[in-house]
PAZAPA-4460 file (N, C-alpha, C; in steps of 0.05 Angstrom, whole numbers, plus 32768, in hexadecimal, padded with zeros to 4 digits):
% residues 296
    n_x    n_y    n_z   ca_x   ca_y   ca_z    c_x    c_y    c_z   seq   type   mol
   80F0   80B3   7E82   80E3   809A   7E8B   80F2   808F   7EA3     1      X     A
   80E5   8080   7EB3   80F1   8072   7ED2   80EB   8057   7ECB     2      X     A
   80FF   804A   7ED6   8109   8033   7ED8   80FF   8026   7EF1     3      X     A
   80EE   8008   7EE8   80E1   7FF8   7EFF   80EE   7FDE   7EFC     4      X     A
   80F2   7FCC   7F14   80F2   7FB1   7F10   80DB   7FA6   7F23     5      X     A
   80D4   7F8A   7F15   80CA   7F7B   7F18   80CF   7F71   7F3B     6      X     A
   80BA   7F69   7F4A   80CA   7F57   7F62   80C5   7F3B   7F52     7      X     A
   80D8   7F22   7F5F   80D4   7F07   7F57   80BD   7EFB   7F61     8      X     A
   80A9   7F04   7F6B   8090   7EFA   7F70   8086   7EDF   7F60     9      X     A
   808E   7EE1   7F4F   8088   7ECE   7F3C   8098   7EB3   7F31    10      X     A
   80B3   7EB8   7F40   80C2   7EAD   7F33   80C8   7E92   7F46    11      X     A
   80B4   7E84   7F47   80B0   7E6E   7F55   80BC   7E56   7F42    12      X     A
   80C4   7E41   7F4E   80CA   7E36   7F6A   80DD   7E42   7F7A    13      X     A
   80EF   7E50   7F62   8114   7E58   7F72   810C   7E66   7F8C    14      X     A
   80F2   7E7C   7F8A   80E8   7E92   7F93   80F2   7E8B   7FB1    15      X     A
   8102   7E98   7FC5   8101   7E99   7FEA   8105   7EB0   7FEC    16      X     A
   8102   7EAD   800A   8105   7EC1   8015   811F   7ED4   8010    17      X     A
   8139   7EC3   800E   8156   7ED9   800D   8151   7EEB   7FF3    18      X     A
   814A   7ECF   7FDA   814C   7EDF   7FC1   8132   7EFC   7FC1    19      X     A
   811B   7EF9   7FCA   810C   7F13   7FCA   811B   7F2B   7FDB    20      X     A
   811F   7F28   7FEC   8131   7F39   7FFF   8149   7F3E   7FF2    21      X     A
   815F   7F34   7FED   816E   7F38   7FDC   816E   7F4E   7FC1    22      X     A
   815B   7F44   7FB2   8154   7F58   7F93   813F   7F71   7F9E    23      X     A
   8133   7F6C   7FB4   8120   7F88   7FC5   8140   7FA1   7FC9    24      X     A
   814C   7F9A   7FDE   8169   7F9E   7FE1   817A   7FB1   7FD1    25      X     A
   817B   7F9C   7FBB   8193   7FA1   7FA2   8181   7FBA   7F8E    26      X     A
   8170   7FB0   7F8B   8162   7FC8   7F76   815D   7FDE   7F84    27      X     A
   8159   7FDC   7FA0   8152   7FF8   7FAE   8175   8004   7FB2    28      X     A
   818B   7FF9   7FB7   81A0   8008   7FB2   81AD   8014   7F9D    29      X     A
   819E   8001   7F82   81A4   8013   7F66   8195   802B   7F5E    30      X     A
   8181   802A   7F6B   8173   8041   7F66   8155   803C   7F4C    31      X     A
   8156   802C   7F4C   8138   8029   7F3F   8121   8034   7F48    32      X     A
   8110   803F   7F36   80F6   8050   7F3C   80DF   803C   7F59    33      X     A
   80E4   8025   7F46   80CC   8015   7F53   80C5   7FFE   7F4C    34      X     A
   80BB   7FF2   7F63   80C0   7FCD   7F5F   809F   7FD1   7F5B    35      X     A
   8098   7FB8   7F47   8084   7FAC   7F3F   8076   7F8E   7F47    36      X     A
   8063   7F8E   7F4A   805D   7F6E   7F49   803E   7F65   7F3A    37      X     A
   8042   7F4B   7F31   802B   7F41   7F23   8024   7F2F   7F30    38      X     A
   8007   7F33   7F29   7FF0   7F23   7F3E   7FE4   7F09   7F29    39      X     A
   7FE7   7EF3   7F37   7FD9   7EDD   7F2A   7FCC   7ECC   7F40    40      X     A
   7FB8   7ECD   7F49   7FB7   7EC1   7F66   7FB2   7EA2   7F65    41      X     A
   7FA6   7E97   7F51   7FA6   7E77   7F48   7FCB   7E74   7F3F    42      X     A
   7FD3   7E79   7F4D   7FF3   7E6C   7F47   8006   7E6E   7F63    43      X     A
   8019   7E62   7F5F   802D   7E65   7F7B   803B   7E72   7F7A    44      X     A
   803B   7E8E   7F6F   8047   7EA5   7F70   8040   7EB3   7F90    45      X     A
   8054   7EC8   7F93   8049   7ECC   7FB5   8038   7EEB   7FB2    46      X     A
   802D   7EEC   7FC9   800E   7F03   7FC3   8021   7F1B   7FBF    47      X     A
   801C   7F32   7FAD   8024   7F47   7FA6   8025   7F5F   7FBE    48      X     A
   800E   7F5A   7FCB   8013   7F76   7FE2   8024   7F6C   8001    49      X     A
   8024   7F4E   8003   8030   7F45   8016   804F   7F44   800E    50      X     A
   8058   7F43   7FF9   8077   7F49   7FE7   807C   7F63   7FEB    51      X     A
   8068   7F74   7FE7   8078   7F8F   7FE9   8074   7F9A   8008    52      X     A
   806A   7F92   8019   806C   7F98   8030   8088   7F89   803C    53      X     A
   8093   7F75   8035   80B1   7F6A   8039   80BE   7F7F   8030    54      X     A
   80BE   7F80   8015   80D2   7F96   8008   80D4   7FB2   8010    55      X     A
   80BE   7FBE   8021   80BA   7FD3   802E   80CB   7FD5   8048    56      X     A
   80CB   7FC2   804C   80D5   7FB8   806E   80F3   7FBF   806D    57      X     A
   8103   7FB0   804A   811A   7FAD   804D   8128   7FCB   8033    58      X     A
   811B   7FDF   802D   8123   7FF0   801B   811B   800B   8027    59      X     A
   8129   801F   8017   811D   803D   801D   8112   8056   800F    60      X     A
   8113   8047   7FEE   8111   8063   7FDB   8106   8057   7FCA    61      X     A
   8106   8040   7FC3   80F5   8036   7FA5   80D8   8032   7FB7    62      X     A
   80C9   8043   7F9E   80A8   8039   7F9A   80A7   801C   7FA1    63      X     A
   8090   800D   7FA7   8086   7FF6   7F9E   8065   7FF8   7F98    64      X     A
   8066   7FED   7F85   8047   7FEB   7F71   8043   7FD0   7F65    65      X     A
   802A   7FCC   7F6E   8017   7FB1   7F66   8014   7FBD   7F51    66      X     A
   8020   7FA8   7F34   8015   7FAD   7F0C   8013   7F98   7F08    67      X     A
   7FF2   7F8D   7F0C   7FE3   7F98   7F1F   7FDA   7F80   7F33    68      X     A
   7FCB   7F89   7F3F   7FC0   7F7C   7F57   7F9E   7F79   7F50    69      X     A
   7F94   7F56   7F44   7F7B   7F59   7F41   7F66   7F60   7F5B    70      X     A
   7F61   7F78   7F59   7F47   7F85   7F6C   7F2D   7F70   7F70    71      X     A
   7F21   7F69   7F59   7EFE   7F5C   7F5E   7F07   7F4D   7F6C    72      X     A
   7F14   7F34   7F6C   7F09   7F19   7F7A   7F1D   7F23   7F94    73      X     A
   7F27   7F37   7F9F   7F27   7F36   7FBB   7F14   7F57   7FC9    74      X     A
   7F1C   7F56   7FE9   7F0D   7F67   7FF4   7F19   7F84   7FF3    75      X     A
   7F08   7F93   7FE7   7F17   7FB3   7FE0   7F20   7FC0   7FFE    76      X     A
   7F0D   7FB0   8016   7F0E   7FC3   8032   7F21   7FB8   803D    77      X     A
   7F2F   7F9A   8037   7F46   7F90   803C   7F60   7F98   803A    78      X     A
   7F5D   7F98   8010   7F75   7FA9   8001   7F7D   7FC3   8009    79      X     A
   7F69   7FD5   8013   7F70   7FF4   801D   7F82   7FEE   8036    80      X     A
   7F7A   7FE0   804F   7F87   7FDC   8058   7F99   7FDC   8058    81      X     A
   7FA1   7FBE   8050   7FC4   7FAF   8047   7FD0   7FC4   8038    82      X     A
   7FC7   7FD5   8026   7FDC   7FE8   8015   7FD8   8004   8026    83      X     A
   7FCE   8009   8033   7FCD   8023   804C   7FF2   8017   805A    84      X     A
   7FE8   7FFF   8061   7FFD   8000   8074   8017   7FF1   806C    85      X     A
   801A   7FEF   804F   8032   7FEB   803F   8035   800B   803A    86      X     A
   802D   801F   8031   802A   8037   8033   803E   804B   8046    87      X     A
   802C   8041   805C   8044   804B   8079   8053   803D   807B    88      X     A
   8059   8020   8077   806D   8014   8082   808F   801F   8074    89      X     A
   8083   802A   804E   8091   802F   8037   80A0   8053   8047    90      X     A
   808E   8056   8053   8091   8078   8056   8088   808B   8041    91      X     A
   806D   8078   8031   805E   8086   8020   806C   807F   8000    92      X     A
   8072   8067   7FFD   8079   8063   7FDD   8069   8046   7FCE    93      X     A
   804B   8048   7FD5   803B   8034   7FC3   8036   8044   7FB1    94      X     A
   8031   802E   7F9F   8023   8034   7F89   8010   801C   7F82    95      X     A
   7FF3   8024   7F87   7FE7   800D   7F7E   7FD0   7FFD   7F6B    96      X     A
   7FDD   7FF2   7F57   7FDB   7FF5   7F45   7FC1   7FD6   7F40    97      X     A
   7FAE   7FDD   7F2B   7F95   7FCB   7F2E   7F90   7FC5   7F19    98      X     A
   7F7F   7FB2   7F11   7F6F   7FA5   7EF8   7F54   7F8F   7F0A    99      X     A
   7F4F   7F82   7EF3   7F36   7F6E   7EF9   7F49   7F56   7EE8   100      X     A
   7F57   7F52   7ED9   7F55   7F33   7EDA   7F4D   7F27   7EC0   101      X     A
   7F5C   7F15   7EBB   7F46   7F09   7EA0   7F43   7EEC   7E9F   102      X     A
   7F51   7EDE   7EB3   7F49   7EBF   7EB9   7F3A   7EBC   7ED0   103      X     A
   7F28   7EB0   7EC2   7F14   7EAB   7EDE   7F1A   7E9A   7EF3   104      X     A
   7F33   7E84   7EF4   7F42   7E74   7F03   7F41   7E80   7F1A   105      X     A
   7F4E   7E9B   7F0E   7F5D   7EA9   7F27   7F47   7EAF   7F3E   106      X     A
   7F2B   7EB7   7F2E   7F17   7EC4   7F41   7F0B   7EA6   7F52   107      X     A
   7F0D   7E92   7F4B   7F02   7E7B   7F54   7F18   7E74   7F6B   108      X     A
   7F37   7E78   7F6B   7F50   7E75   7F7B   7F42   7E87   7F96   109      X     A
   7F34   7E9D   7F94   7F34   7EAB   7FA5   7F12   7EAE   7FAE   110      X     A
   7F06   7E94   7FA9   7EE5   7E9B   7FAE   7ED8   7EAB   7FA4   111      X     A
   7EDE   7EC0   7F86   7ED2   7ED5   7F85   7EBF   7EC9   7F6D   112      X     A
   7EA6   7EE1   7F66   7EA4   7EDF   7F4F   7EA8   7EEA   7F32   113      X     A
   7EA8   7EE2   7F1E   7EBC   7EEE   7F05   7E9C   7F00   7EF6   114      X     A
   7E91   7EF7   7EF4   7E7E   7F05   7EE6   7E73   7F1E   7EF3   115      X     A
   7E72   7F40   7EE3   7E79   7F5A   7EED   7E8E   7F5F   7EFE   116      X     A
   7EA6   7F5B   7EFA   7EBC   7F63   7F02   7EBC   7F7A   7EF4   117      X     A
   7EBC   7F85   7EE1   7EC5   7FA1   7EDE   7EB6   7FB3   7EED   118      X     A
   7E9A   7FB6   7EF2   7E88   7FC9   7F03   7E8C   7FC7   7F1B   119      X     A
   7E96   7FAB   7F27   7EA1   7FA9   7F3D   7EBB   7FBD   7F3F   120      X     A
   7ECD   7FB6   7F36   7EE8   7FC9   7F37   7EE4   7FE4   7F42   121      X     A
   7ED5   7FE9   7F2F   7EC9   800D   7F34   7EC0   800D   7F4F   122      X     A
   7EB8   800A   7F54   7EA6   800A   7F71   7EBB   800A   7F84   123      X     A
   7ECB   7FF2   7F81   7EEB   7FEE   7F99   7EF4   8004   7F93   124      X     A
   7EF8   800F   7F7C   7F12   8026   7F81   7F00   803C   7F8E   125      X     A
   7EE4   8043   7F8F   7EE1   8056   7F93   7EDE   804D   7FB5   126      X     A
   7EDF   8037   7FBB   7EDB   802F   7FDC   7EF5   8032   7FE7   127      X     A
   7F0C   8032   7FDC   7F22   802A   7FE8   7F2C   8046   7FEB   128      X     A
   7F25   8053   7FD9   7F30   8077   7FE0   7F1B   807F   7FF6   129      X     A
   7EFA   8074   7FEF   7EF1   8077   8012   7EF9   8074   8024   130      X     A
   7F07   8058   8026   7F10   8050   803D   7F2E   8061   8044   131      X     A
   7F38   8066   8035   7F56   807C   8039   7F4E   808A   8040   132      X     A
   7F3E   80A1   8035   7F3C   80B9   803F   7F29   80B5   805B   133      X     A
   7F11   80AA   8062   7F09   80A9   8079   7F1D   80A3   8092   134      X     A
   7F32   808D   8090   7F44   808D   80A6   7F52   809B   80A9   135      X     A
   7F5C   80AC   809C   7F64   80D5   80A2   7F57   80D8   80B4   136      X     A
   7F42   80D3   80BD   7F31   80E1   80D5   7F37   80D2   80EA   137      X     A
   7F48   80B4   80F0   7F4B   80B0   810F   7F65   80C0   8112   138      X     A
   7F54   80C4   8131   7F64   80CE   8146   7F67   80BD   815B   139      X     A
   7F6C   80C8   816F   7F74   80BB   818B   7F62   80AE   819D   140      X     A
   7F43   80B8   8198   7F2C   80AF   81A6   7F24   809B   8191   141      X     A
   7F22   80A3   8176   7F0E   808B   8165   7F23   8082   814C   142      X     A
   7F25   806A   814C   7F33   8062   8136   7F21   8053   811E   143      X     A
   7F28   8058   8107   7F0F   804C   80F2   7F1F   8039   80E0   144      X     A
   7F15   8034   80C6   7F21   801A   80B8   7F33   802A   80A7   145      X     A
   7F4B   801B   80B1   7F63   802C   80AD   7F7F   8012   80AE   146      X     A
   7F93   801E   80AD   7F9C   803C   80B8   7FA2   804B   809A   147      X     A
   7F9A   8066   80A2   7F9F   8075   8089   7FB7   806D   8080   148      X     A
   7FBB   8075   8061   7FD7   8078   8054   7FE0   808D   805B   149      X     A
   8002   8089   805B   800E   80A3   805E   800A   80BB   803E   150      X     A
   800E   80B9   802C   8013   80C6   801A   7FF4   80D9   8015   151      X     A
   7FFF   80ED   800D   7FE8   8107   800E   7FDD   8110   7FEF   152      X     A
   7FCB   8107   7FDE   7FB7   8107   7FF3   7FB1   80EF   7FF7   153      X     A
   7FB4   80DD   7FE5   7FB4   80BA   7FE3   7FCC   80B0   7FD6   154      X     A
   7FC5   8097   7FDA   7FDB   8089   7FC5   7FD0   808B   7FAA   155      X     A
   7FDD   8081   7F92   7FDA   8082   7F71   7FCA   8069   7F74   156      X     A
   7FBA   806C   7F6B   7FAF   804C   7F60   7FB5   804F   7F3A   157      X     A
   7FC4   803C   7F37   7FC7   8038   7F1C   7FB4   8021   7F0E   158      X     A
   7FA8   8023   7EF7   7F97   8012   7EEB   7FA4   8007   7ED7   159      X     A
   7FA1   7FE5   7ED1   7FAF   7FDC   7EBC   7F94   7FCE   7EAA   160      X     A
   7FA1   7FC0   7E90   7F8E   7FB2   7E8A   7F93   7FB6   7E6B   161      X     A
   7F89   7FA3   7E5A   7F85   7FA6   7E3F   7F70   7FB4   7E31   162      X     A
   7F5A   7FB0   7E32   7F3E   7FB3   7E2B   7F3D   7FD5   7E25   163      X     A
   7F2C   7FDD   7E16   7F28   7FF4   7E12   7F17   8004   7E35   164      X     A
   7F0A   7FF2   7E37   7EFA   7FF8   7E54   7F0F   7FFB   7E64   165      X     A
   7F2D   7FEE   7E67   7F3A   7FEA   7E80   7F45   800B   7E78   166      X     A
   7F4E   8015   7E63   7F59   8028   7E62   7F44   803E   7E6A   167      X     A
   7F27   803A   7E5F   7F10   8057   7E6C   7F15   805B   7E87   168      X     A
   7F14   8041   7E96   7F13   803B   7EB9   7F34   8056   7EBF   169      X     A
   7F44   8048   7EB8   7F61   805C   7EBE   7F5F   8077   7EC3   170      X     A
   7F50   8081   7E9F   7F51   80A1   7E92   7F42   80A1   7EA6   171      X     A
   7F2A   80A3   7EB2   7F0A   80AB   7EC5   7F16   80AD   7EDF   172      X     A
   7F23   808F   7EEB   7F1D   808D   7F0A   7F43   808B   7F13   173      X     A
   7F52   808A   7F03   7F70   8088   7F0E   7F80   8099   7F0D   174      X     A
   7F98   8097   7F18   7FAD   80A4   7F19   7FC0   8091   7EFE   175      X     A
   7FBE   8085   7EEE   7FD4   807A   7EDB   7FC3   805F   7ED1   176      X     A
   7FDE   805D   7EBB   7FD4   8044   7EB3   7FDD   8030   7EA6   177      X     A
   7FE6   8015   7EAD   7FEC   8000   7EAA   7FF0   7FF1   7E8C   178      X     A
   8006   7FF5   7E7E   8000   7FEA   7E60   8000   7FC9   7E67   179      X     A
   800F   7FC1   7E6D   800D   7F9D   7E76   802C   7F9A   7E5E   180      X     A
   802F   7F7D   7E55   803F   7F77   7E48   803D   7F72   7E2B   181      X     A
   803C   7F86   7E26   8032   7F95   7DFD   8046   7F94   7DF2   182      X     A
   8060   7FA1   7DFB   8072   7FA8   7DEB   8070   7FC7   7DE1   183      X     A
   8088   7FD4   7DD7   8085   7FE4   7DD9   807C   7FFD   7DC1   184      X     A
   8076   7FE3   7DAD   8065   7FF1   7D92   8046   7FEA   7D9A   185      X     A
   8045   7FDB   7DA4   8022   7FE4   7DB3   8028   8001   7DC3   186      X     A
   8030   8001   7DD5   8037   801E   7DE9   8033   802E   7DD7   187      X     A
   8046   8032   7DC7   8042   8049   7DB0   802C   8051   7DA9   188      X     A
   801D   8037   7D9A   8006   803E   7D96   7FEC   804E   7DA5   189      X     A
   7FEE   8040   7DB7   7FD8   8048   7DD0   7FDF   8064   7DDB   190      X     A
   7FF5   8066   7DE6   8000   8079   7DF7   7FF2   8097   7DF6   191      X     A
   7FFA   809E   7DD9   7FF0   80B4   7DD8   7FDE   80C2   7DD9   192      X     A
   7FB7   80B7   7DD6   7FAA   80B8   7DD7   7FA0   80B8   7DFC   193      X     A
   7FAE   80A0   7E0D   7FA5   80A7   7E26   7FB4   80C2   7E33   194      X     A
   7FD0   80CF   7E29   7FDB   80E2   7E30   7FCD   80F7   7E25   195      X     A
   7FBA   80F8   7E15   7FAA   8110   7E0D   7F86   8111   7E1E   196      X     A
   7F84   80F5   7E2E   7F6F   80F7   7E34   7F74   80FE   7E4E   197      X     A
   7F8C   80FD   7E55   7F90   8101   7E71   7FA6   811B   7E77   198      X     A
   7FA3   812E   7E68   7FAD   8149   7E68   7FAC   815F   7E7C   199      X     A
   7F92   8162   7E82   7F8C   8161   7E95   7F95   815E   7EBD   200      X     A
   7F93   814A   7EB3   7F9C   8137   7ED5   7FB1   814A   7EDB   201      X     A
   7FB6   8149   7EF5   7FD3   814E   7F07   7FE7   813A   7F0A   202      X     A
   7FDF   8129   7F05   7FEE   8106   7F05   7FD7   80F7   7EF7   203      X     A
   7FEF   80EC   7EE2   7FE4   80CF   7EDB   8003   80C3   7ECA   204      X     A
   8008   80AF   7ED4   801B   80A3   7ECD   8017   8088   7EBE   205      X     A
   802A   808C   7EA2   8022   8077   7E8F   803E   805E   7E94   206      X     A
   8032   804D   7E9D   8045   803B   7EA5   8048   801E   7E97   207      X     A
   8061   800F   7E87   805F   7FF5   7E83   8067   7FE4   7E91   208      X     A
   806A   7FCB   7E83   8078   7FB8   7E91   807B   7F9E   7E80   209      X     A
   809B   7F98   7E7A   80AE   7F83   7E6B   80AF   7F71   7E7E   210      X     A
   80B4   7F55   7E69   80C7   7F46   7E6F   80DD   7F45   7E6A   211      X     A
   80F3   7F35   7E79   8114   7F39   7E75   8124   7F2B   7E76   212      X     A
   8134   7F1B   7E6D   8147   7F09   7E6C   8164   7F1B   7E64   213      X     A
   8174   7F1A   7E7B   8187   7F21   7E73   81A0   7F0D   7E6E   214      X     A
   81AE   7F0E   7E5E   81C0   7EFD   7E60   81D8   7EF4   7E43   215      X     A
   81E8   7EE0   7E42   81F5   7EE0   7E23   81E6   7ECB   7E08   216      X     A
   81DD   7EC3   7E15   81C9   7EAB   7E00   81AF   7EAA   7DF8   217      X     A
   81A9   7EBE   7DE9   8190   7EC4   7DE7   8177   7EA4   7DE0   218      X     A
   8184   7E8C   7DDA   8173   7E74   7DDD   8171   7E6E   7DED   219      X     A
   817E   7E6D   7DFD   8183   7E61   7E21   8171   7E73   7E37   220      X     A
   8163   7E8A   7E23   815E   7EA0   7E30   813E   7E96   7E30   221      X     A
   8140   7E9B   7E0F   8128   7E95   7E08   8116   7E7A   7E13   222      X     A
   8127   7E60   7E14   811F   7E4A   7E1F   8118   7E4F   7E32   223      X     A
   811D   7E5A   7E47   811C   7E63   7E66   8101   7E71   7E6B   224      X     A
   80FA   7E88   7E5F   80F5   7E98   7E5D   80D3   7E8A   7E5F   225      X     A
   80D3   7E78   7E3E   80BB   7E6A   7E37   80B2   7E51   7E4E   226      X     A
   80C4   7E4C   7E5A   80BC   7E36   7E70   80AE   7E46   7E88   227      X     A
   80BF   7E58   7E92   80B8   7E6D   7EA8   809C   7E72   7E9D   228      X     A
   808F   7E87   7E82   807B   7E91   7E80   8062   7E80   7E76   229      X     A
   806F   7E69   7E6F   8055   7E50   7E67   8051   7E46   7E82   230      X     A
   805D   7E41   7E96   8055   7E37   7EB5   8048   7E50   7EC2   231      X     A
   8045   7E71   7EBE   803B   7E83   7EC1   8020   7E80   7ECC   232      X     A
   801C   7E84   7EA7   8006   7E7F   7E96   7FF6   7E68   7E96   233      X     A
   8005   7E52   7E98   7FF4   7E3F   7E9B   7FE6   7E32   7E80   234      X     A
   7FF5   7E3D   7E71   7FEE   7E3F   7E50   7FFF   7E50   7E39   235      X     A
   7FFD   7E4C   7E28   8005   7E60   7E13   8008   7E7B   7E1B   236      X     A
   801D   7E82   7E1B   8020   7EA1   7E24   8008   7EAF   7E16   237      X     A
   8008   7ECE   7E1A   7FF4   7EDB   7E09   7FFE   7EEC   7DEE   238      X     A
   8016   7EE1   7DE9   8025   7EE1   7DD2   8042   7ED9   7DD9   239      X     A
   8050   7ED8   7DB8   8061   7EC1   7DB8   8077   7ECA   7DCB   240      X     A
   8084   7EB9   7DDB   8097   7ECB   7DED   80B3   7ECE   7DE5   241      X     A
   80B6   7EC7   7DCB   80D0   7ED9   7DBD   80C6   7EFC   7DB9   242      X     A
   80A6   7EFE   7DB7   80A9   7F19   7DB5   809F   7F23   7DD0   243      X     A
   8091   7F13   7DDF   8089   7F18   7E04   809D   7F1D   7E15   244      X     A
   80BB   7F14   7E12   80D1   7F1B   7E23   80EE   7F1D   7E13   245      X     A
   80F8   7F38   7E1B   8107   7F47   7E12   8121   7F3C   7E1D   246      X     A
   8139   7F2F   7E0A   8146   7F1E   7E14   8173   7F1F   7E0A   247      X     A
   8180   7F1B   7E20   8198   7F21   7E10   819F   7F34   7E26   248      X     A
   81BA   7F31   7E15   81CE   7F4F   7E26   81C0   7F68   7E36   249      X     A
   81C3   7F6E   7E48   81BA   7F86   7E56   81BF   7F9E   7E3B   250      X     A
   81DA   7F9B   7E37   81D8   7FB7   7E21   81C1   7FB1   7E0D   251      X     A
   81BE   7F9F   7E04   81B0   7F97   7DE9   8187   7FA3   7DFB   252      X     A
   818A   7F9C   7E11   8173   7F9A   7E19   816F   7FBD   7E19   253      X     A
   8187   7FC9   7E21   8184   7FE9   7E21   8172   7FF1   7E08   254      X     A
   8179   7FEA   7DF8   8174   7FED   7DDA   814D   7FF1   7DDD   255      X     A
   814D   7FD7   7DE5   8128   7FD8   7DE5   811D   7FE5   7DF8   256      X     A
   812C   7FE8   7E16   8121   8001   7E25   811D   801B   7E20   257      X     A
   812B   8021   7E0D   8133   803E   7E05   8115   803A   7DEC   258      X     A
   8108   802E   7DE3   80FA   802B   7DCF   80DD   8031   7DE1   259      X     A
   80DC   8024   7DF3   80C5   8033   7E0C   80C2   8047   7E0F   260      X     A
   80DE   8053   7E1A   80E6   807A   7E1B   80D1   8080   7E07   261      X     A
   80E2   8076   7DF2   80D6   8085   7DD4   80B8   8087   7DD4   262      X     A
   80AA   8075   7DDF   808E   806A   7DE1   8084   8080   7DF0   263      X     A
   808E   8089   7E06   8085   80A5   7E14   8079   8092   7E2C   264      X     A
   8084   8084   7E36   8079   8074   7E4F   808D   808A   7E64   265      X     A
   807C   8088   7E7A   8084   809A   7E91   809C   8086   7EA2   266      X     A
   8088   8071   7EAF   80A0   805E   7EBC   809C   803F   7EA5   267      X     A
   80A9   8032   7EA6   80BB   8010   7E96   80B8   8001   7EBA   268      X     A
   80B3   7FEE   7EB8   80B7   7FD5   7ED2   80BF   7FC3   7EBE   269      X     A
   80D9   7FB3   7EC8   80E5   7FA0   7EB7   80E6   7F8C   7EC9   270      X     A
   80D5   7F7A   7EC3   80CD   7F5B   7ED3   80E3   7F40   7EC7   271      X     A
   80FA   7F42   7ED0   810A   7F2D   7ED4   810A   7F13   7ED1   272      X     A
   8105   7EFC   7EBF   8102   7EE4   7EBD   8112   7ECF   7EC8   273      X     A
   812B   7EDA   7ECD   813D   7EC4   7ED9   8144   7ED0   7EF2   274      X     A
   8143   7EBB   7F06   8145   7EC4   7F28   815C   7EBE   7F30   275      X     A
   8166   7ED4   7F2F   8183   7EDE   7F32   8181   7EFD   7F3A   276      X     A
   8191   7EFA   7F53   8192   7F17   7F54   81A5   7F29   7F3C   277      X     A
   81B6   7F1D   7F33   81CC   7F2C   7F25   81BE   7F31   7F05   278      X     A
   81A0   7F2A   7F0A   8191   7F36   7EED   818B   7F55   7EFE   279      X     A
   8180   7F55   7F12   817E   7F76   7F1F   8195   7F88   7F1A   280      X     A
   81AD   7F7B   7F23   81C8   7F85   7F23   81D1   7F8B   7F05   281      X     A
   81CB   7F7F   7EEF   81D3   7F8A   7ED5   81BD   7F98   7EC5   282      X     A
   81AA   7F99   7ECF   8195   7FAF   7EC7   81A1   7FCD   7ED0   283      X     A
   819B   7FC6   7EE7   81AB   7FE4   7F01   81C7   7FF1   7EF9   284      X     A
   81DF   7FCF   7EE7   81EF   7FE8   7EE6   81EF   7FEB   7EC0   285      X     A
   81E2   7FE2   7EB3   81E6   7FEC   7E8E   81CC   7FFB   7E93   286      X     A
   81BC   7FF4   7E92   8198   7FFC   7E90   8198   801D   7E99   287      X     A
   819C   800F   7EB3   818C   8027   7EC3   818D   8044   7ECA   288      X     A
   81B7   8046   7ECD   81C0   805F   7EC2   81B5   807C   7EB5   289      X     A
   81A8   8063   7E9F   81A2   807C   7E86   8188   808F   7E8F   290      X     A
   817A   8082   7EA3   815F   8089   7EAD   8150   808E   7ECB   291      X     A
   816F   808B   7EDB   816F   8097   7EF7   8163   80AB   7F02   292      X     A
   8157   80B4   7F0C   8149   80CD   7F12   815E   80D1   7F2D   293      X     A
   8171   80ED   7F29   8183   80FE   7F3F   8175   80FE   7F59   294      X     A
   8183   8101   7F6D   8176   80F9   7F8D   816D   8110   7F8B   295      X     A
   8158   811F   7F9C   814E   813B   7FAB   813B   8140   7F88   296      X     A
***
């Protein structure tokens, strides 16, 4: 299994400019697989593909992947774009990762409409690999809607989502797929069944993604933790967040990473609750070790 963190995208008000740059930085010198970000567009969190195009700017070897980036309520001929040219800017390390959404807030934040979002989806992903592979063809006389991505033959589009439908959409039209924040006896459960439907494939990568509090006071953690994800949410988490975020000593936290391994997840993204860079820095040095992937 590979080891992801979270960017602080989310972790508003503290959220500026040094601290994103900073933890972009620090996690790309420990060696982490790949930075993540979550999309809520009705909130003051900052846009997910405009974050990883910073972090592209300032790193050289970690992935960056939208888990996920709601597709319906924006423009698919847009999104190809913007992630084409986070793409090249990366030297070919997106990963981009999609769903539809389940508050209609969000689609109203962005003018869209919420009703058939899933049939919509389908249609974007199959436009957005149009639009990739057609800008392969400019040359020097004609340039088209572009600019291609560097990576051959496309980038991964990864699919997330709960729903039994979000997982068909993945197995059918993706390269991977998105568990969200289950925990890792849901993973278990599920896992195995999409790793047999997708046997097949040449790639498909089963990917999660935690919450994380690291630290010595697991109440102080927890208090934190529930303020951060109830201002999220905007409501009641979508379960209780003693069991929503994984909390305490980095070693102690090893404990439940290693229980993902077990789960047969390909890559873990561990989304950071407290904005501090030195939560990157004690992930990178107890955590991460165990699950480094060797250079070359």
């Amino acid at each position: 299994m590979k080891i992801g963190i979270g960017l602080p995208t989310t972790l508003v008000p503290e959220l500026n400019r040094g601290l994103l740059l900073d933890w972009a930085r620090t996690a790309d010198r420990a060696g982490f697989h790949v930075f993540g970000t979550i999309d809520r567009p009705n909130y003051d969190s900052w846009d997910p593909l405009a974050s990883l195009a910073a972090a592209a700017a300032v790193t050289e070897r970690v992935r960056l992947a939208t888990t996920i980036l709601q597709l319906p309520p924006r423009s698919e001929s847009l999104v190809a774009k913007q992630a084409a040219v986070i793409d090249r800017l990366s030297g070919g390390r997106l990963d981009l990762g999609i769903g539809i959404g389940s508050r209609e807030d969000d689609y109203k934040a962005l003018g869209a409409r919420f009703a058939g979002r899933g049939k919509k989806v389908e249609r974007q992903i199959r436009k957005i690999r149009r639009i990739w592979r057609a800008a392969k063809r400019s040359n020097a006389e004609a340039g088209l809607n572009g600019p291609a991505p560097l990576q051959k033959p496309l980038p991964p589009i990864w699919i997330g989502g709960r729903s039994d439908a979000a997982v068909d959409r993945a197995v059918e039209m993706g390269d991977g797929y998105v568990f969200g924040v289950v925990g890792p006896q849901a993973v278990a459960e599920r896992l195995p069944s999409i790793r047999e439907r997708t046997a097949d494939k040449k790639r498909f990568d089963l990917v999660g993604v935690a919450y994380v509090a690291i630290g010595e006071d697991p109440d102080a953690l927890l208090d934190a933790a529930s303020k951060r994800l109830t201002r999220y949410y905007g409501q009641a988490p979508p379960r209780p967040v003693e069991d929503l975020c994984h909390r305490g000593p980095a070693d102690v936290i090893a404990g439940t990473v290693a229980e993902y391994e077990q789960a047969g997840l390909d890559v873990l993204i561990l989304f950071p609750l407290v904005p501090d860079v030195r939560q990157v820095e004690q992930i990178g040095d107890v955590i991460l070790p165990a699950y480094r992937v060797p250079a070359g």
